[in-house]
Phi, psi and omega in degrees: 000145139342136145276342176315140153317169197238169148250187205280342193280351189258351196293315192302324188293339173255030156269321157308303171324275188308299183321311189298294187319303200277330165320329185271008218221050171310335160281017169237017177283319172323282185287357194251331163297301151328302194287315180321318167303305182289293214291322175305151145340134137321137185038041175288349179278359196228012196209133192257139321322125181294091145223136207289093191245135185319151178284144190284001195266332229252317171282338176307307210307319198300299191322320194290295202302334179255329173288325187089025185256076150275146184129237181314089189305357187254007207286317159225042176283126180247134164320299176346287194318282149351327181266314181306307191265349180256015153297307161315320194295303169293338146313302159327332190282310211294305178325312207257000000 
């Protein structure tokens, strides 16, 4: 992948990107499922399509805090990125 912006229309594709990443990644299905849990919308099962996905405000805010990017939440989020923190994750658990 890039680093270019993204426009709004690439987002499902990078939703592909990252499934396709954790999918290669059988020790991290376990913790990418957990985040996944945490991380949904509240009542994301009541909003069509039910799939439980971070609130989008909640993805501007993480993309500005961690890239310095305001705007377009997809713009410089990377499948990379995603392998990263949820590697970070499962470390913690083993740590804790």
């Amino acid at each position: 992948m890039t680093d270019a912006p993204r426009s709004g229309h690439h987002s499902s594709m990078l939703t592909i990107e990252a499934v396709i990443a954790v999918l290669r990644r059988p020790s991290l299905w376990f913790v990418a499922l957990l985040s996944l849990g945490r991380l949904a919308r509240v009542g994301w099962w009541r909003r069509w399509p039910p799939i439980p996905a971070p609130d989008p405000a909640y993805l501007a805010w993480r993309t500005q805090t961690a890239y310095g990017h305001v705007g377009e939440p997809d713009a410089y989020r990377r499948a990379e990125d995603l392998i990263s923190f949820l590697e970070y994750c499962r470390a913690l658990r083993h740590c804790t």
